[in-house]
C-alpha positions in Angstrom: -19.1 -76.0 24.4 -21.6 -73.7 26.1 -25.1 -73.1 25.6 -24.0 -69.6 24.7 -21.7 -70.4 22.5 -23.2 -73.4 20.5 -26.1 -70.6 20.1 -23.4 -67.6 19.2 -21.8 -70.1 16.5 -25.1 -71.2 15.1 -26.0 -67.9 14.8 -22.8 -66.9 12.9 -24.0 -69.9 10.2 -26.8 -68.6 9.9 -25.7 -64.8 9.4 -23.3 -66.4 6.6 -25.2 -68.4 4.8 -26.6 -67.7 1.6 -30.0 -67.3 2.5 -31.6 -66.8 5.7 -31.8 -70.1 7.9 -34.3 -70.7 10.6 -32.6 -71.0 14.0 -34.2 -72.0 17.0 -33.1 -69.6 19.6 -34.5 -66.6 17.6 -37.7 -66.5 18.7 -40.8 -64.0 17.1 -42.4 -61.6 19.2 -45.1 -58.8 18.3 -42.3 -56.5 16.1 -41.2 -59.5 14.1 -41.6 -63.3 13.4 -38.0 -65.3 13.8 -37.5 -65.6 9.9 -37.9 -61.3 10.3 -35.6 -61.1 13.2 -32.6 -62.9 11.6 -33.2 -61.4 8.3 -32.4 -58.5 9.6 -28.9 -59.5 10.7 -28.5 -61.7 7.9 -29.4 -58.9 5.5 -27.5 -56.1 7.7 -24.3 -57.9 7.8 -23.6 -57.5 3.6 -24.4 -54.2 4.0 -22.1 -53.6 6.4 -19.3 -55.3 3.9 -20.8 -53.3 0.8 -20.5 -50.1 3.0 -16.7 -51.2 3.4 -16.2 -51.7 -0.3 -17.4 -48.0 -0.7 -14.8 -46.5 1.8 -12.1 -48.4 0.2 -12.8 -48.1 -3.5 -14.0 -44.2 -4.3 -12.1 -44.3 -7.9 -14.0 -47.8 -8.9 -17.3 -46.3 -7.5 -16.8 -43.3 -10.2 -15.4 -45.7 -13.2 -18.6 -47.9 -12.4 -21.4 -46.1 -12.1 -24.3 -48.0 -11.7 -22.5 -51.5 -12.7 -20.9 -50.7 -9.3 -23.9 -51.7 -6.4 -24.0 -55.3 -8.9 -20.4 -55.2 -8.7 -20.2 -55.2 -4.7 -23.1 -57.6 -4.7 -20.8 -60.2 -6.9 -17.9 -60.0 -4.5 -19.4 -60.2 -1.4 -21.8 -63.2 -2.4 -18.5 -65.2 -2.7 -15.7 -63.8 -0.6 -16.6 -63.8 3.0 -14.4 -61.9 5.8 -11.8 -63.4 7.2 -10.0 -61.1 8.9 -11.0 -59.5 12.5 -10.7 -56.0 10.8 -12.8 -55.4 8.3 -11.0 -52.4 6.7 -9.2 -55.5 5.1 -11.8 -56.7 3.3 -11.3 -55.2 -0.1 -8.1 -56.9 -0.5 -9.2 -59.4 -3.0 -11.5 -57.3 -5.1 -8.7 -56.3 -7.6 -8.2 -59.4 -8.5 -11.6 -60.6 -8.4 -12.4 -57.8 -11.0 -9.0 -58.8 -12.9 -10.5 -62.9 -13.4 -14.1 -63.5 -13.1 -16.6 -62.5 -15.8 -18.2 -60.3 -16.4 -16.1 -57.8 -15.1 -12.7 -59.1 -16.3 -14.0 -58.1 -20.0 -13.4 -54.4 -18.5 -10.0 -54.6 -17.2 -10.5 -50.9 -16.6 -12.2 -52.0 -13.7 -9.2 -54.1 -11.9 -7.0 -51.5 -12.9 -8.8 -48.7 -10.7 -9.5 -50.8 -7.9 -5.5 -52.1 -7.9 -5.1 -47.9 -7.7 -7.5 -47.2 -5.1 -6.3 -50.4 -2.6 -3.0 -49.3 -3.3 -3.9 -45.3 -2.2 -5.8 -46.7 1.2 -2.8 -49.6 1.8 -0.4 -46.6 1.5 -2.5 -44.4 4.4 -2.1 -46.9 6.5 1.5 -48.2 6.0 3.9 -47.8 9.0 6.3 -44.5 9.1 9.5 -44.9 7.6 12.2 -42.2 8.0 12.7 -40.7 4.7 16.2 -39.3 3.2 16.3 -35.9 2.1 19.2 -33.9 0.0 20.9 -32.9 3.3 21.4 -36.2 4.1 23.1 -37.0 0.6 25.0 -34.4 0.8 26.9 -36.5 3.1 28.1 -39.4 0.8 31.5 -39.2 -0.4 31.9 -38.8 -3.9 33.8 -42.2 -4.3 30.7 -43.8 -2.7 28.2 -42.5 -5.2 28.4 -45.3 -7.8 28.1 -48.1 -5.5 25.3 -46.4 -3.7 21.8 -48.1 -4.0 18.6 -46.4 -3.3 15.9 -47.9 -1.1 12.4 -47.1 -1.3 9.6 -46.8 1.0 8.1 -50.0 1.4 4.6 -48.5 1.0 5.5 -47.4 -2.8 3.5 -48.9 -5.3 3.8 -48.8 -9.4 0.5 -49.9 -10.8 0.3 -50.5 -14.9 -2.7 -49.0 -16.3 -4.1 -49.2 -20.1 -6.9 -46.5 -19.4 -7.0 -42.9 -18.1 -8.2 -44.7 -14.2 -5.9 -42.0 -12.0 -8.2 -39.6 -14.1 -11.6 -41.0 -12.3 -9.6 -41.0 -9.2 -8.6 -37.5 -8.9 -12.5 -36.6 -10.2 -13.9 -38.6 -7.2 -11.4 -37.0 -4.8 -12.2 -33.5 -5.6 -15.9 -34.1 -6.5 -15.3 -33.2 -10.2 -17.2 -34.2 -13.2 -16.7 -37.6 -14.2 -14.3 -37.7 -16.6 -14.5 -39.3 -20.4 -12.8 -43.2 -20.3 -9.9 -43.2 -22.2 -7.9 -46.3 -23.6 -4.3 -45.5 -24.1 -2.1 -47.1 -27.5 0.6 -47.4 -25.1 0.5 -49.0 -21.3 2.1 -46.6 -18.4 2.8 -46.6 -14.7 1.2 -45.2 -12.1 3.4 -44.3 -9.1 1.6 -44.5 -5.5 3.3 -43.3 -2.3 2.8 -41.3 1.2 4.3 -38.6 2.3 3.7 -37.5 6.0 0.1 -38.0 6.2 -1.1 -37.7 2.3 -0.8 -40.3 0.2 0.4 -38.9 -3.5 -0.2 -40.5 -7.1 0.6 -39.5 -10.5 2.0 -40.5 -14.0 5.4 -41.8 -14.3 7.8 -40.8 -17.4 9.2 -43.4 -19.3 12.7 -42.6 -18.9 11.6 -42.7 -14.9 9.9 -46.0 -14.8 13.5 -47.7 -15.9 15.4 -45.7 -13.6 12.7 -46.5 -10.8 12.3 -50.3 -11.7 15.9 -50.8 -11.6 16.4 -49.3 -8.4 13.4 -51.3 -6.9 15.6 -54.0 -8.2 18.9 -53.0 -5.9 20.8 -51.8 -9.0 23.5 -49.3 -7.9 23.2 -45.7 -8.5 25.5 -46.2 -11.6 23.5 -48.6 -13.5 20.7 -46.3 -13.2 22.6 -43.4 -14.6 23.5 -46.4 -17.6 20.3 -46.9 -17.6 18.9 -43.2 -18.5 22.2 -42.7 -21.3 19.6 -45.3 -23.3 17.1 -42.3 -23.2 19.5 -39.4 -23.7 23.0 -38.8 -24.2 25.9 -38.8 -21.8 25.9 -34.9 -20.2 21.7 -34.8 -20.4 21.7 -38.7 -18.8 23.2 -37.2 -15.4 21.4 -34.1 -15.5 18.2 -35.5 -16.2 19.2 -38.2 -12.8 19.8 -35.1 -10.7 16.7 -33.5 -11.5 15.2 -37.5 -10.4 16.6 -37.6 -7.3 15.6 -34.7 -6.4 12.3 -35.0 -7.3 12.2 -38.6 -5.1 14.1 -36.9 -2.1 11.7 -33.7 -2.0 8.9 -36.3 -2.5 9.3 -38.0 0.3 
């Protein structure tokens, strides 16, 4: 190895460790003594993750409040970054929030952060050509039952227990925070992009079966089965029109 590089990689130690190390090739001048000098890196390179964090996660940053500067400390004092791109950072936080205390007593927390990765993962996804009802139009009719529906591989369905896509849509818009609400039931939050805009919103109960079971590969006639649970025969099909339609025009 290389001077340079035995001094680049001793460096990089010393930027990741906990606390600032002294290193040899830093050397003080009049601005700053060496300790100063590295600090400054050592110091500047957390903020730089922190500053990440706050790109990624503008819903958690709303739900927190002031926990949320102690929350980004937490995380980045024990996940480093591994990847060359750090817009991938934030992947882990969900979870983080989801199992280590003090913040999995507020699952709140993981909840919004699962929303918000899911809204910035979705941004970036790769195009995928998307049906529309012309193109249905197409199938034969003696195809229709067999027919299976696949969905953007982008599309998320996120289980909340609090009103999180509430403190989303506040931080989007620059609203008032809203009030935290916890809900007797759990529901789903649907995630997905269209074109350039990534879309969220509430999912209908009736709508989550449908949608689960065609995530699933089931064919277009178990989901109609699977709505006659929720209403009877002639409203089953009409309420699976109105569906469809709803996914097609959505992208």
């Amino acid at each position: 190895m290389s001077s340079l590089q035995t001094i680049q990689q001793q460096m990089l130690q010393a930027v990741l460790a906990e606390r600032t190390a002294k290193l040899r090739a830093v050397r003080s001048d009049d601005i700053a003594d060496a300790e100063q000098r590295l600090s400054i890196y050592h110091h500047g390179y957390r903020v730089r993750l922190r500053d990440a964090l706050k790109n990624e996660f503008t819903g958690l940053q709303y739900l927190a409040g002031r926990q949320f500067p102690g929350l980004l400390d937490a995380y980045v004092k024990v996940h480093s970054s591994e990847h060359y791109n750090i817009r991938w950072y934030g992947a882990d936080l969900p979870s983080f929030l989801e199992e280590t205390p003090p913040w999995c007593d507020k699952p709140q927390l993981a909840e919004m952060a699962y929303i918000d990765w899911a809204i910035s993962t979705a941004f970036d996804a790769e195009d995928e050509t998307a049906k529309g009802i012309a193109d249905l139009s197409t199938v034969p009719p003696d195809v229709w039952a067999s027919l299976r529906l696949i969905m953007q591989k982008h599309l998320r369905v996120l289980t909340v227990t609090h009103n999180v896509d509430a403190f989303r849509r506040a931080a989007d818009s620059g609203a008032k925070r809203p009030r935290l609400r916890r809900f007797d039931h759990a529901r789903r939050i649907l995630v997905w992009r269209k074109d350039t805009t990534v879309h969220y919103r509430t999912l209908d109960p009736d709508e989550w079966q449908v949608l689960s079971a065609a995530l699933d590969g089931e064919t277009f006639a178990s989901l109609c089965e699977r709505l006659a649970v929720h209403h009877d025969e002639s409203a089953a099909m009409s309420r699976m029109v109105l569906l469809l339609q709803r996914w097609l025009e959505a992208g």
